[in-house]
N, C-alpha and C positions, 0 to 999 in steps of 0.2 A: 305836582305838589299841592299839598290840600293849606295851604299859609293865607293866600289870597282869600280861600273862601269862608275859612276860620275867622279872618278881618273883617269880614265884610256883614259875616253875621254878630260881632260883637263880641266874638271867643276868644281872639288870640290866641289861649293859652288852653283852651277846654281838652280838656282828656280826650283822644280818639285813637282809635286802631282800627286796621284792613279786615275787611270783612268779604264774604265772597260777594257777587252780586252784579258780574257781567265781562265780555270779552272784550269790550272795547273801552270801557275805563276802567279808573281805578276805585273800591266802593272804600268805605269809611263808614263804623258808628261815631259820631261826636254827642260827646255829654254836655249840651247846653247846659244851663242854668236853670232853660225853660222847661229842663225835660232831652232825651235823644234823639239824634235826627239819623240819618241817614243820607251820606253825600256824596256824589259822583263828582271825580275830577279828572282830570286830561291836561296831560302841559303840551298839548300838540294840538288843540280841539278844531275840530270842522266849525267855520263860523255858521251861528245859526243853530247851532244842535240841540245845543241845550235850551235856547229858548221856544223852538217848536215842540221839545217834549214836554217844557212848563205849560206852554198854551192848550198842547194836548191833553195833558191830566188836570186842565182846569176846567176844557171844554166835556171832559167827562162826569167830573164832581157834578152834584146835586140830582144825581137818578139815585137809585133803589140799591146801587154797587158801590162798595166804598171804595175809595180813589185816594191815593195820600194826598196831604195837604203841600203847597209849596213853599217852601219857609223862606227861599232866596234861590237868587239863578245869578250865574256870571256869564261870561264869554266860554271859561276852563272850568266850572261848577253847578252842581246843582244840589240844593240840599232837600229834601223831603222829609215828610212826617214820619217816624218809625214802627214800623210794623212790629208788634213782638207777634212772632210766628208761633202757629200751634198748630194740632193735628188739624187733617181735614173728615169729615163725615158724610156718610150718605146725606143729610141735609145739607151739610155746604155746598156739595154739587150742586141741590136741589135748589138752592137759594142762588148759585151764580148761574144758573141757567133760565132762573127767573125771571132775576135782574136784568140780564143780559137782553132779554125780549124786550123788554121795558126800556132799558138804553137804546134797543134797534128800531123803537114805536118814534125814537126823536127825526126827524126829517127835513128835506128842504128840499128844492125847487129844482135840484140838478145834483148829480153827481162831481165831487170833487172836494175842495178843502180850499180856506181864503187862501192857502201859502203852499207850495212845497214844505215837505220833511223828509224823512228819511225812514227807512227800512232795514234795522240795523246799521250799519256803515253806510247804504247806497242810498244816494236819492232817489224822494220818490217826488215823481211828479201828480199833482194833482188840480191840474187845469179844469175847471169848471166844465161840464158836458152835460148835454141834456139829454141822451139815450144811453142807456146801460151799455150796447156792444158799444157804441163808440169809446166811452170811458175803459171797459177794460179791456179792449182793443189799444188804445194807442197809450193812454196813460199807465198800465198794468205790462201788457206783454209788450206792444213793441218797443217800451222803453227800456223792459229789460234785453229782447232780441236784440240790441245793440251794443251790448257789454262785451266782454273781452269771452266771457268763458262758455259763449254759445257759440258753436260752430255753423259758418254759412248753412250747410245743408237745413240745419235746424230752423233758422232764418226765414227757408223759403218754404218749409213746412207752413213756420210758426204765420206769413204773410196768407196761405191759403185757410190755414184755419180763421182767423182775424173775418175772414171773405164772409165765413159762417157761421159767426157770430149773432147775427139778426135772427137766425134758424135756431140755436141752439141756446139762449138764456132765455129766459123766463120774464115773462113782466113784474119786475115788482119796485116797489118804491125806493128813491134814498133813502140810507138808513145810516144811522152814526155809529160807525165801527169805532173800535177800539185799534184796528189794522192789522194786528201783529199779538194776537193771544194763542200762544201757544203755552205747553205746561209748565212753561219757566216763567211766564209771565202774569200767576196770579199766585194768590198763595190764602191759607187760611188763620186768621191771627187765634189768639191764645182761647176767644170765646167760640172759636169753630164758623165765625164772619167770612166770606171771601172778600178779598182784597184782588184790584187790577193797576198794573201799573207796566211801563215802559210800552206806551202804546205810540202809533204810527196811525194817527186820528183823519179821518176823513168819513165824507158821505159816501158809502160803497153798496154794494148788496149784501144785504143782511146772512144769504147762502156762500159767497165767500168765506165770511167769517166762520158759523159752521164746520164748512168742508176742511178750513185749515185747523180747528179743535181735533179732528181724527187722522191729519195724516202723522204726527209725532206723538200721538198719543197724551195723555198726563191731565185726559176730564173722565169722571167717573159715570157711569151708567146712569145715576140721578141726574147727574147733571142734562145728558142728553133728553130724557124723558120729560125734566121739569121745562126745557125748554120746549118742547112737541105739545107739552099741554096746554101753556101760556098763549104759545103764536105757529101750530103746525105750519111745518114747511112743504113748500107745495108741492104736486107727484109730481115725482121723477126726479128729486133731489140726490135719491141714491146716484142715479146714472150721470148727473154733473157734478159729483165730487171732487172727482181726478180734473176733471175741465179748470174748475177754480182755483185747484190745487198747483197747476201749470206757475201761476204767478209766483208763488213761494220758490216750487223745484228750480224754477230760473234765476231767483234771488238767491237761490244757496249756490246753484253752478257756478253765477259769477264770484261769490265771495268766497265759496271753498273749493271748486273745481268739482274732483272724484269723479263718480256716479253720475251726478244729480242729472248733468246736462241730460244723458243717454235715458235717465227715468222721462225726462220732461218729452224726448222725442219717442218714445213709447207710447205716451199718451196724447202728441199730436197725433201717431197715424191711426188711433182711435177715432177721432172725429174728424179726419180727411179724407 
């Protein structure tokens, strides 16, 4: 029910209707007085949720990327600033691949995030670590190798690759992901701006993020190239795509089953 959160911003009674805008809530435009917002609700919510995604798109506002504003957050709500969506252009690529570099220049001392949050539906753990394989060694894969929809075999794949970890990432710095931007997860408003939002925020490696922009598709050719010219990625990026990629295909095995598991173990005996 969107009642609670109608109250809480001062609405009551504000005009609103379902709008699309995700599978694990329910979205809403509400016509404030202020203007429209855009609200997620859940009458069953995961404690926690909604305020690690307020924290996350707060920890993102004030770079070069525009980030909705957060107008109020509950337990079972969250309301944001409204986007009016409009085409996207080869500039807007150009501009959120930019940006993006510019959000991955922000840094810190270790790999991780002050808190857990989540990854769609699933936690994510983000324990502070001071070496890249260890963090997405134990905070990335083996947290997902643990879920219901990996199968042992996988397991002890996924434990020998983890081994060779140290061999195969790259040194590069924390960098402040947005965690979870795939094509659904930005969008361009009416001036042709890109917008980012429903992020899964942490210190991670900035080639993560990358590698998960081309395994679903939905960023345009500028966009890849305005990012190569800002902060080139360093060689051999092509051939750890699929490596980074592992954390996603495991996240979607446990929440959707299918395929995914068997793609994910395809690309263990790649690097085993």
């Amino acid at each position: 029910m969107i009642g609670p959160a109608l109250a809480a911003l001062g609405a009551p009674d504000a005009p609103h209707r379902p709008v699309s805008g995700g599978d694990i809530h329910r979205a809403w435009r509400v016509d404030l007085p202020t203007g429209p917002a855009f609200v997620k609700s859940n009458d069953r919510p995961t404690s926690g949720m909604f305020a690690a995604e307020a924290a996350g798109l707060e920890a993102l506002r004030g770079g070069s990327l525009k980030v909705p504003k957060v107008l109020g957050q509950g337990e079972g709500w969250l309301a944001l600033e409204w986007i009016e969506a409009g085409p996207a252009t080869p500039s807007t690529g150009a501009a959120l691949g930019e940006g993006l570099a510019e959000q991955h220049r922000r840094s810190a001392e270790a790999f991780g995030w002050a808190t857990d949050n989540w990854i769609g539906s699933l936690p994510q753990p983000n324990r502070w670590t001071e070496d890249l394989p260890g963090f997405f060694g134990a905070q990335r894969l083996s947290a997902q190798a643990a879920g219901s929809g990996v199968p042992t075999s996988l397991r002890h794949a996924l434990d020998r690759l983890i081994a060779r970890l140290p061999d195969l990432l790259p040194p590069e710095p924390p960098a402040l992901l947005h965690g979870d931007l795939w094509g659904g997860n930005w969008t361009a408003d009416a001036e042709g701006a890109p917008w980012i939002f429903d992020p899964a925020v942490h210190f991670g490696c900035r080639e993560a993020e990358l590698a998960f922009t081309r395994l679903f598709g939905g960023f345009p050719a500028s966009f890849h190239a305005a990012y190569q010219a800002a902060w080139p990625l360093q060689p051999g990026f092509a051939e750890r795509v699929d490596l980074w990629n592992l954390y996603p295909l495991l996240v979607h095995a446990n929440l959707f089953g299918g395929g995914y598991a068997s793609s994910a173990g395809r690309v263990v005996r790649r690097y085993v």
